[in-house]
N, C-alpha and C positions, 0 to 999 in steps of 0.2 A: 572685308575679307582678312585684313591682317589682325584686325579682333580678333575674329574667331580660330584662325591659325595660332596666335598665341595662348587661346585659352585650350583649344587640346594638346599643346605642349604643357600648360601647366598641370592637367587631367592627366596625362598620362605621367609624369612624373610624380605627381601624388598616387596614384595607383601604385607605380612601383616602388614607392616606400613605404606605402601601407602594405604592402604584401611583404616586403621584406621584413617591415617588422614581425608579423605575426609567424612569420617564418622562424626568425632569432627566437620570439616567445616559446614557440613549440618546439623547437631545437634545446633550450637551456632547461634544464632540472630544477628542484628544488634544490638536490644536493649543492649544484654550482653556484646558485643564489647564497646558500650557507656558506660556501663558500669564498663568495665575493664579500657577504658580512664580515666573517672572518678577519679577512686581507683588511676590508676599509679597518677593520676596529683595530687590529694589530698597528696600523699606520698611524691610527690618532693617539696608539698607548705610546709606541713610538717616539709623535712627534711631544710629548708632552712631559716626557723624562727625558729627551734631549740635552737640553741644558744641562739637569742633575746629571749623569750618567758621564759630561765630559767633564767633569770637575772630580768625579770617584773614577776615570781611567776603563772604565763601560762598567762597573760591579753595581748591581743592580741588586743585592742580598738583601739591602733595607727598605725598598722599594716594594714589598712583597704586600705588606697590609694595604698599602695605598694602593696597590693595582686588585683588591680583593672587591673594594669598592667600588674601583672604577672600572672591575665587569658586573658589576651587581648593578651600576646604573645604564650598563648597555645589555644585560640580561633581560628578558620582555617576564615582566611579572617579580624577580626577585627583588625590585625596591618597590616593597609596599606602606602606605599609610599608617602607622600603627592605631591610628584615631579612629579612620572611618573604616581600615580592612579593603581598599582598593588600590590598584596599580597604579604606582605614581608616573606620569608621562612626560614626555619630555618636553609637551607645550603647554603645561600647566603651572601657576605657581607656586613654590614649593619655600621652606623653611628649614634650617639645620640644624641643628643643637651643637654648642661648644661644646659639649662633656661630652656625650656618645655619638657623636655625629653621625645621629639618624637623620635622615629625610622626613618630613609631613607637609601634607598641603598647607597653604597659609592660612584659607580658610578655616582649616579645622583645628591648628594650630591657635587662633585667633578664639576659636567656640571655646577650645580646651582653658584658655590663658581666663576669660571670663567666667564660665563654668566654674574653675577653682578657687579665685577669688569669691565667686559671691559664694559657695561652699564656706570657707572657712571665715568671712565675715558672718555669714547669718547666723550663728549661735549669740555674735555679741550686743549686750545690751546698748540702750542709747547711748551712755554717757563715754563706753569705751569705742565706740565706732569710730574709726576715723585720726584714731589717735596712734597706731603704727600701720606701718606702710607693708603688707601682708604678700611675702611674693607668691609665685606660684609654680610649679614643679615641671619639668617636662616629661613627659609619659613612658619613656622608657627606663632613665637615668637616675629621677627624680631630683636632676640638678637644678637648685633654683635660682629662680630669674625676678628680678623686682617688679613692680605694677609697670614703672618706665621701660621697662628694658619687654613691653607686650610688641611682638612685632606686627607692622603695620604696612610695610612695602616689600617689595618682591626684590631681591636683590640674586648677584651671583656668587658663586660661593666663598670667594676671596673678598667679596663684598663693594667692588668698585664702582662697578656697572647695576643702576636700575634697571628692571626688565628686562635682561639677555634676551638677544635674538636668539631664533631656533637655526643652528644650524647643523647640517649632517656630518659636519668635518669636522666640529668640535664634540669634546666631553657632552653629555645634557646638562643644564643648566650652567653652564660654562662660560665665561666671555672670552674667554680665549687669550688674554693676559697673563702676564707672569701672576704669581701667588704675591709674591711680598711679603705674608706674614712673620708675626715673628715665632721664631722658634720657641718652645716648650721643652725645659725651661729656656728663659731667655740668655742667650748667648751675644748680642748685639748685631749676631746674622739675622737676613731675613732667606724665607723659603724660594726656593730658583725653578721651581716646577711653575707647571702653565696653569690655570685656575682649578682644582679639583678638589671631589669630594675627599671625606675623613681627614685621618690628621696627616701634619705635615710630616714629612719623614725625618730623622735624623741629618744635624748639618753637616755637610759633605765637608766645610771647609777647613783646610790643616790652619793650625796655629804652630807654635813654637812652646811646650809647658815643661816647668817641670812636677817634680813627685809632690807627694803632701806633705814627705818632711823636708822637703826643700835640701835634702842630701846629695839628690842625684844630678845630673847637669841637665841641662835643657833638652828636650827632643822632640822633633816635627811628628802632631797625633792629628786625628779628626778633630774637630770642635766639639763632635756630640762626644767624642772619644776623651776627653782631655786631663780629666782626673783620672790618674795613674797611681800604683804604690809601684816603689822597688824591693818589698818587701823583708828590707831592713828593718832593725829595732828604731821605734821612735825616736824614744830616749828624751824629750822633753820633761821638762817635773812640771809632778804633777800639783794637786790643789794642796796637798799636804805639807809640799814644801821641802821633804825629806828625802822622796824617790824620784825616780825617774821613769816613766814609763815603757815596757818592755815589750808590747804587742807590738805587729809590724807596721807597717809607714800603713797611715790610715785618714781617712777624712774627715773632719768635723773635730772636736771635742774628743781630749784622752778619756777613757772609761774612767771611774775613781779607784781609787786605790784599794786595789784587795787585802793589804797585808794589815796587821792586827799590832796595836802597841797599847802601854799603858799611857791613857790621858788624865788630869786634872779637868776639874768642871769648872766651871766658871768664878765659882765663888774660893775655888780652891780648897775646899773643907775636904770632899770626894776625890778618892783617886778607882777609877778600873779602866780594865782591859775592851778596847772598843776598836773598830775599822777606822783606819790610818785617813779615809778618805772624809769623815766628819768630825774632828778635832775638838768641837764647841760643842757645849751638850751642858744641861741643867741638872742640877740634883733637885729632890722633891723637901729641902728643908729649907727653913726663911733664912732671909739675909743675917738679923740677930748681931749687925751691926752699930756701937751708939753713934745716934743722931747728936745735932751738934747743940741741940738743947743740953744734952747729958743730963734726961732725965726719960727717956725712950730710946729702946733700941727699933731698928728697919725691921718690918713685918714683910717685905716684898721677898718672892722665891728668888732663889739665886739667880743675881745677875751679874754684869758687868756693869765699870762706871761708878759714880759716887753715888748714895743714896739719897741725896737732897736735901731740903729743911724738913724738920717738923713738922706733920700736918697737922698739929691743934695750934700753933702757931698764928699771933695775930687777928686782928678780928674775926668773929664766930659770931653766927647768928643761931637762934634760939630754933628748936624742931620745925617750928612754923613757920619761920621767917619772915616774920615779921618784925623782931628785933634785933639789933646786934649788940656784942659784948667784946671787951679788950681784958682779957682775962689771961693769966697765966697758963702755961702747957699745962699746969697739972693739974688744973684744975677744970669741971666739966661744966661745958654752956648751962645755965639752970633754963626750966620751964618760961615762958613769959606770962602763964596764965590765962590769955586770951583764947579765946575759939579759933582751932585749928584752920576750917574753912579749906580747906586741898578740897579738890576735885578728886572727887570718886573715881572709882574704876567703872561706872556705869556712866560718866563721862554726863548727868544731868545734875546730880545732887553733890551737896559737901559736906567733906566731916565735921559732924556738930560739938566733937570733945574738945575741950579743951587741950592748950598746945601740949602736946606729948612726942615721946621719942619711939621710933621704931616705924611701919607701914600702919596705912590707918585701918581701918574695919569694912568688911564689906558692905556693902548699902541694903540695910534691911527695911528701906519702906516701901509701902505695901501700894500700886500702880495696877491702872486699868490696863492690862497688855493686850497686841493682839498677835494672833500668832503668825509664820511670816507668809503664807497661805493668803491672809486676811480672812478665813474663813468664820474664826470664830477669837473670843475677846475673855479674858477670866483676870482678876485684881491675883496678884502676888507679890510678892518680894524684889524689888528693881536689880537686883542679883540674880537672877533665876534666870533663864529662856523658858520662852514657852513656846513650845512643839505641839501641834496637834496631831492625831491617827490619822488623820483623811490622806490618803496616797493621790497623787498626781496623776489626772487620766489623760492628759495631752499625750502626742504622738511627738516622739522627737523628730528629730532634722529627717532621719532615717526615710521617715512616713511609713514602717512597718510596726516600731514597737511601742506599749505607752513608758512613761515616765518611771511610774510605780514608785515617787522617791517620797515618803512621807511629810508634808506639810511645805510643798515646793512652793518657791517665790515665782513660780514662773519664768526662770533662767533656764528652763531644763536644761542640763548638762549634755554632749552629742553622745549619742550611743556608742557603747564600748562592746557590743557584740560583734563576732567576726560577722561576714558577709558570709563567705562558704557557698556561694551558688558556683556553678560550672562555668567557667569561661568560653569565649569562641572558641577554642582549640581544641573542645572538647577531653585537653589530657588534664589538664590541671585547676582549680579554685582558687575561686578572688581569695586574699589574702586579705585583704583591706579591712577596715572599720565596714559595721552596717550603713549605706547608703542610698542614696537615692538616686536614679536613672539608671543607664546599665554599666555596669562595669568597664574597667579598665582594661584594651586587650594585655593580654599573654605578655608579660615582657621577656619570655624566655623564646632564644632562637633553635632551629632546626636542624641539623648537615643533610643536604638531600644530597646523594651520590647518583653516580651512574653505575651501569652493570657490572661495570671491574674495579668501581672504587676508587678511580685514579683522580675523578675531576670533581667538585664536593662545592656547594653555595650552600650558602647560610641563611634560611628563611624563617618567618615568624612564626612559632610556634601555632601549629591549624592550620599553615598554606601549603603542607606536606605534602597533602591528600590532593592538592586541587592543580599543584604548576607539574611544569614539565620537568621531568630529570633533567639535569643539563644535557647540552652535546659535546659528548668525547671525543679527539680526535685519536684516541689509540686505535687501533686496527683489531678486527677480533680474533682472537687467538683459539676458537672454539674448532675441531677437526672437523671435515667435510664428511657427509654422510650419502652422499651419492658415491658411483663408482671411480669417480676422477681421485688422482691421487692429492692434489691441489685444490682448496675454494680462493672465489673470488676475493681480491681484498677489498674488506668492508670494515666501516669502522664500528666502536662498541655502542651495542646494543642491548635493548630486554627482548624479553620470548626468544622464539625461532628467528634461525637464522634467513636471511633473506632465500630463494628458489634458488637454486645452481642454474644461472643464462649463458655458460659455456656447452658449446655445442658437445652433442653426445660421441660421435665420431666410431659409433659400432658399426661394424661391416656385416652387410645387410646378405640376405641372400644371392643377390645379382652383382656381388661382387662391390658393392658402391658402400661408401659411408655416410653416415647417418645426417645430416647438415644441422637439423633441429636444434634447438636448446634440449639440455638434459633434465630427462622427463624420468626420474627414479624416483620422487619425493613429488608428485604430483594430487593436487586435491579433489576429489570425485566427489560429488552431490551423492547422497543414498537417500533412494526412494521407496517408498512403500514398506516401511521400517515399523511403524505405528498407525493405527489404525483409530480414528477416533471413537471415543462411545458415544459422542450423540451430540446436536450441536449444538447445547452449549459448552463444549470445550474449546478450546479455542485452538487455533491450529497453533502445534511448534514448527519452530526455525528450521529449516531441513537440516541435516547433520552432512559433516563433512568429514572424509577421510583420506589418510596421506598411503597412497599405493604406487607400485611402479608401473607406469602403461608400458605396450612393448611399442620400438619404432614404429611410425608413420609408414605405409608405401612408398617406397623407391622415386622423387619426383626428378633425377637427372633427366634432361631433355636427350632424348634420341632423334635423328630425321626417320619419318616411315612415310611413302606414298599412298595418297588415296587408293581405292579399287579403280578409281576411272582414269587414273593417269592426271588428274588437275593439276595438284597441288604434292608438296611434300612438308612436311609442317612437324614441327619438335612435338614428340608425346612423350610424358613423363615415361618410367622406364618398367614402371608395374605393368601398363596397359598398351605396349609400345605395339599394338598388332595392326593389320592394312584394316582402316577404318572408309566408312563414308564419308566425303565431305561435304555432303544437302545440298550440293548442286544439282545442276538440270546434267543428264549426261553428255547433249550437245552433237554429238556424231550423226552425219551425213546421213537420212536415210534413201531406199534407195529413187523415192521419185525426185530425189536431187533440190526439193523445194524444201522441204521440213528437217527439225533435226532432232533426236530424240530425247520426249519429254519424260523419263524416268530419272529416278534420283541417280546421284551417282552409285555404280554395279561393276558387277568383273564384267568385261568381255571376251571370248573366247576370239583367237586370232588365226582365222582356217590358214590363211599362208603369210606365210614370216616377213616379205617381202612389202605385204600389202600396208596401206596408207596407215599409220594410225588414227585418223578423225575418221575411219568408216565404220558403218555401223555392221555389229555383229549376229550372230542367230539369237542371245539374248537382251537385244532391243527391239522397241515396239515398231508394229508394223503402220504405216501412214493411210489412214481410215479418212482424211477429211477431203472435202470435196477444192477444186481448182480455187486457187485465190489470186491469177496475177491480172495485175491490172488489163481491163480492156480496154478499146479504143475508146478517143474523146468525146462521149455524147450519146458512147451506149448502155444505160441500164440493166441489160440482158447480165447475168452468169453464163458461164461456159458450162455445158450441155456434161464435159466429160469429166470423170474425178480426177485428179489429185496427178501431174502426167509430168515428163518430161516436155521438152520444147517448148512452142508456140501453139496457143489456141486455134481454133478453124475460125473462120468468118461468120457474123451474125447474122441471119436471115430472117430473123422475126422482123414483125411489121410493127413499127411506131403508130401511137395513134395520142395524135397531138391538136393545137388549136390552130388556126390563123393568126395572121398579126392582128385584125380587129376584132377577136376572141369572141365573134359571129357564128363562124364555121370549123368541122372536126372535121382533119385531114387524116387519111392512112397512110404511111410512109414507107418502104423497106427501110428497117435499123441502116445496113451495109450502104445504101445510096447519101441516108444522111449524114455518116459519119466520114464518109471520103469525100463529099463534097466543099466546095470553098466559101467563102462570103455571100459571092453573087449568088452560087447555086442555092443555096441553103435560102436566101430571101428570096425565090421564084419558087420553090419547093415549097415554103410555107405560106405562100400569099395565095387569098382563094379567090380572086381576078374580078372583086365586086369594089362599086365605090366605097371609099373608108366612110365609117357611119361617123368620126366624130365632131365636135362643132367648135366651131372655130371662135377667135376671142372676139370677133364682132360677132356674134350669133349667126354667121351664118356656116351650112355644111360645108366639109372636106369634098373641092373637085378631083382629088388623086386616086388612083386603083389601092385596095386593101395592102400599105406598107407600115412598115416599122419605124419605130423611133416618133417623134411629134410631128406634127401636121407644117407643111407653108404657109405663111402668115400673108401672102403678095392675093387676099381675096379681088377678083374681076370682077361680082356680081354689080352692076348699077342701082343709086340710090339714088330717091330725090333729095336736095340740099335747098332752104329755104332762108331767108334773111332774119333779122333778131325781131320786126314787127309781122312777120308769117304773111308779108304781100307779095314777097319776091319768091321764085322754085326753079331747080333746074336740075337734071339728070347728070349725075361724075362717078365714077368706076369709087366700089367701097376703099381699095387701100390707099386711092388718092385721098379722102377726108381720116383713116388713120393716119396719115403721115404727115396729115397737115398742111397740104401742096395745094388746096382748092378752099373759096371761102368766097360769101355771097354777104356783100353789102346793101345798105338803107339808100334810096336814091333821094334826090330833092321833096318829091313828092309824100315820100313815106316823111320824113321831117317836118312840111308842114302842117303834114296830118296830126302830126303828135303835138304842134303845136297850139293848135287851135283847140286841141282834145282840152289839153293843158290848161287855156283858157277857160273854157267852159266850166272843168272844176272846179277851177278859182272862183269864177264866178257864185255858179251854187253853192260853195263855202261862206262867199260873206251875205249874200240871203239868206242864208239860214243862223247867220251870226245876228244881224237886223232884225227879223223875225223874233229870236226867243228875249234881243234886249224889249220889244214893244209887248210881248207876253207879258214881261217881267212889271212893266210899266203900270201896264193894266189892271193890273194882281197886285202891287200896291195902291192903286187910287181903290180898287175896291177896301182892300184895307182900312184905308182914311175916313172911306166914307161910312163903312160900318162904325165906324169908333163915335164919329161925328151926330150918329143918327141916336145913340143914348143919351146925348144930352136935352136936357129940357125947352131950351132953347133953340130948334132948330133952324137949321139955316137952306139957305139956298145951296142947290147943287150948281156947281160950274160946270159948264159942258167945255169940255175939253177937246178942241179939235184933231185931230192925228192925222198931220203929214204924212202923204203917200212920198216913196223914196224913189231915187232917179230909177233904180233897179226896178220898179212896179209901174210907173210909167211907159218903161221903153225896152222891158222882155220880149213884147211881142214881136216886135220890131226886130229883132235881134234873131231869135230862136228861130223864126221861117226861113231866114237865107241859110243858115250854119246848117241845118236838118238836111234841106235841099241842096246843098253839095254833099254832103253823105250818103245822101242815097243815089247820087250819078256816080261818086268811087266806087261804092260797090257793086 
């Protein structure tokens, strides 16, 4: 019991928080659901600039790109893939780019990073594969990233945490940590925001600087603010050495000097007029210098510095080089005579002249060549190429165009045609090289606005057409075109403005006002407008139109009484007149039993005074015959219809059975139904012995009564002993009751005993008997067996003892017979 008491207090209180929930469900809006987004996301922009915001004093001006991001990763749909062109989620894993810090999944980030790479190895041959480390671009940016730097794990965006959990209280992809990064450029701060996407915002934190020209005194800026001019003249000199620089306090490097003087050149032969900021400058005539041989002057263009020794100075070797000579400056290395031998510019053969001065000759022997093709092979001049006609029919990288490059080695070059097919976004074309697979999405973005322009996301070029406008929280400022002077406040929208659900509040005919929502811009179905020509046309949409309906019927409740007086019940105020209410009308009528069965009706009320439950001249008149009960036991109706008072007395005649349902009795109704118990059972007994039989079979001695019979039977029975020698006469209900009982005397016991004997007897005679059959019936056996042999023998006579029992039967059986027949 206390089970199950416990478990319908658990049943009942799950019911009523299942009800209550669906309750809340069907009670909150979508709007409030937006709502509550809203509020949560505001709390986590909130908690996440925290930090930043108490170090800038709450100015949150720089904060504006990073919060652009991080509603575009709480926006459903505007952070999309740029790879695959799907919605990126917030329980998937994702990859971000340091340069434009887009979002893509990892995996397709991962396709892309392989994809590109093998792209721009496959053009190269064996020898160069392998030999520079080839990076690969990211898809928006085109910043690149090395083969190492392919990413392979799922990180969060500050990068601390592998695998971020998904939570609903943080950024998406978030670990909910401070950032730490360093700032861009590096300031030796790190970023004070909680992990999120794009870049980090400008460092909030003041330093102590001063200007660039180090003029002014020190004063407390931002970090990212820190380079200041005071817009004082420089005034530093400059590279020229002569001025000073006069642009205002500036950063980096003075500009050079604009102003114009006369300079000397290097050599000092030239003087002109030249910019103050490049001072050194060559003239185009030689040094002209004597060398210290003093037998050559310097052939080098004006320079600076000494000229040096002599270059015919000291040993010289011969054009060939193969000898050397210690000769005077003035005089020229001679010939050596010998064969040149230099290596060709064909880089196989060598020059066969003799040593001579100047470059050698080109290589005029004459070589089987082939061309670089290997198609075809012709003898020429080892100076020559040989180029065949035959064009290249391979397919570049591209797989759309061929070669066409005349006698190719089979490096084909990668195709230099534009691509030009249409992109997903259907506005714009690849730009790229001809290629293979499909193209690169659209790297250009969107503004999708809302109806007034105020609230604007930046999506990839082709997902225009497919997201939602954002939701604006301006309110709409469009004028109400119902009759209200006011519309509801709603926020901005496209199309039509929502129906006006402010009651209409025109006063109706009957004085009342209108309760309804306002029905001036209401939408009606039009029917029967077109007509089809035949069925295969297909049916159109019904059409819909904006009209004004006129108010509803009046539904204030009024109280108005039925016509019969029942009830009084509110009716709206159109229809408020004395109605029916489908009841029975109910009033007395006048035989004072029945009450009248018509619906509810006026009655007509002859005097003023009289009962209201009586019935009037237009109620029905009482047609039906007597119904009130009669006495106990009479089946008769009453003779007269439908009356006041009490019935008359029944005088029909009953005709009924006996109690042993022998005999039909006639009765007067009136005698049997006033009479008592005793009466009623001497009225219906017909004075004969009861016919039924009793549980020892024998009849009922009582006069014809009711109810079962007496069980005390007197008739006499004979009662016999268990061997049927002994009998004697005792009243029947003394041997039901088991009070009388007839036993075996001595003599009946020795009867049985000797009986006893006897059987015994004839049992083992007859056992004796079939063992000497048996006896018999094998000697015969024997002796048939015996009687095939050749040799026969004598029969044995076998004598057979008679048994005590066949001796001395006789003897026995004549006395035992002869008392048997004196017993009985």
């Amino acid at each position: 019991l206390s089970s199950l008491k416990k478990f319908d207090e658990i049943k009942k209180a799950n019911q009523a928080a299942a009800k209550k929930l669906v309750e809340d469900q069907l009670s909150s809006s979508s709007e409030d659901e937006d709502e509550d987004a809203e509020v949560k996301q505001g709390k986590i922009l909130d908690k996440t600039f925290t930090i930043y915001t108490s170090q800038t004093d709450g100015d949150a001006s720089e904060l504006e790109r990073t919060r652009q991001y991080m509603n575009e990763a709480f926006q459903s749909g505007a952070m999309t893939c740029l790879i695959c062109i799907a919605s990126v989620k917030r329980n998937q894993a994702v990859w971000s780019c340091c340069g434009c810090f887009c979002i893509f999944h990892l995996v397709c980030i991962q396709k892309w990073a392989k994809d590109s790479l093998f792209l721009v190895s496959s053009p190269l041959t064996d020898d160069d594969f392998g030999k520079k480390d080839y990076p690969w671009p990211c898809p928006k940016c085109r910043f690149e990233y090395k083969r190492s730097e392919t990413p392979s794990r799922y990180y969060c965006y500050c990068g601390k945490v592998e695998n971020p959990t998904v939570d609903p209280w943080l950024v998406p992809h978030s670990c909910g940590q401070i950032c730490e990064r360093e700032f861009r450029p590096s300031c030796g701060h790190k970023c004070l925001l909680l992990c999120h996407p794009g870049p980090c915002p400008p460092c909030p934190k003041m330093v102590t600087t001063t200007c660039h020209c180090k003029k002014a005194k020190p004063v407390p800026r931002r970090c990212s603010a820190k380079e200041w001019s005071c817009r004082l003249p420089c005034g530093r000199t400059l590279l020229c050495g002569q001025h000073a620089c006069e642009n205002p306090c500036h950063a980096g490097d003075c500009q050079p000097c604009p102003r114009v003087s006369k300079q000397r050149c290097i050599c000092g032969r030239q003087t002109a007029e030249r910019l103050c900021a490049s001072p050194q400058w060559q003239c185009d005539q030689a040094c002209g210098k004597c060398l210290p041989c003093g037998n050559h002057t310097c052939e080098r263009i004006c320079h600076a510095g000494p000229c040096g020794d002599c270059p015919r100075s000291g040993k010289r070797s011969c054009p060939c080089g193969k000898t050397k000579f210690t000769l005077p400056c003035t005089e020229d290395v001679p010939t050596c005579g010998d064969s040149c031998d230099k290596v060709l510019e064909c880089g196989i053969h060598k020059c066969s002249q003799r040593c001579h001065r100047g470059p050698c000759e080109i290589c005029r022997q004459e070589v089987e060549k082939q061309c670089r093709c290997g198609k075809h092979t012709k003898r020429m001049p080892c100076h020559k190429p040989y180029l065949c006609e035959t064009k290249c029919t391979k397919i570049r990288d591209c797989q759309k165009h061929q070669c066409r490059r005349k006698c190719c080695s089979g490096n084909c070059p990668p195709c230099d045609q534009v691509c030009g097919r249409t992109l997903g976004c259907r506005n714009h074309k690849c730009p790229s090289v001809c290629h293979r697979g499909s193209c690169n999405p659209c790297p250009e973005t969107v503004d999708v606005k809302c109806s007034c322009g105020k609230t604007v996301i930046k999506v990839p070029c082709g997902r225009e057409r497919t997201i939602k406008p954002p939701k604006c929280k301006q309110l709409c400022s469009r004028p109400p075109t119902c009759h209200h002077s006011t519309q509801e406040k709603h926020y901005c929208h496209f199309g039509r403005c929502p129906p006006c659900r402010q009651p209409c509040q025109k006063t109706l005919t009957c004085g009342h006002l209108c309760p309804v929502s306002c029905h001036d811009e209401a939408l009606v179905k039009q029917t029967g407008l077109h007509q089809s020509a035949g069925p295969w046309e297909q049916p159109s949409e019904p059409a819909f139109i904006q009209t004004a309906l006129p108010c509803p019927p009046c539904e204030v409740p009024i109280p108005v009484e039925c016509l019969g007086q029942h009830e009084v019940s509110p009716l709206p105020c159109h229809s408020a007149n004395p109605y029916s209410c489908k009841r029975f009308c109910g009033r007395l009528l006048d035989c004072q039993n029945h009450t009248c069965m018509k619906e509810c009706h006026h009655v007509t009320k002859l005097n003023s005074s009289a009962d209201g439950k009586k019935a009037g001249p237009e109620c029905s008149q009482c047609e039906e015959e007597c119904t009130k009960p009669r006495p106990a036991g009479c089946p008769h109706r009453c003779v007269l219809p439908c009356h006041p008072g009490d019935c008359p007395s029944c005088l029909q005649m009953l005709k009924i059975k006996c109690h042993c349902k022998l005999s039909v009795l006639y009765i007067e109704c009136l005698k049997l139904t006033c009479a008592d118990l005793k009466e009623k059972e001497l009225l219906i007994s017909c004075r004969n012995q009861c016919p039924k039989e009793l549980p020892c079979g024998h009849r009922c001695k009582e006069i014809c009564h009711s109810g079962s019979c007496p069980l005390n039977c007197t008739q006499k029975v004979k009662l016999r002993c268990l061997c049927k020698r002994l009998k004697k006469e005792v009243q029947c209900n003394k041997i039901q009751e088991g009070q009388v009982s007839l036993e075996c005397d001595a003599l009946c016991k020795e009867m049985k005993r000797k009986a006893y004997e006897i059987k015994e007897a004839e049992a083992k005679a007859a056992l004796e008997e079939e063992k000497r059959r048996q006896q018999a019936e094998l000697e015969a056996f024997e002796n048939r067996l015996k009687g095939r042999r050749k040799n026969k023998r004598r029969k044995d006579e076998v004598e057979v003892e008679q048994s005590s029992w066949q001796k001395y039967k006789n003897l026995i059986m004549l006395p035992v017979f002869g008392v048997a027949v004196v017993m009985v």
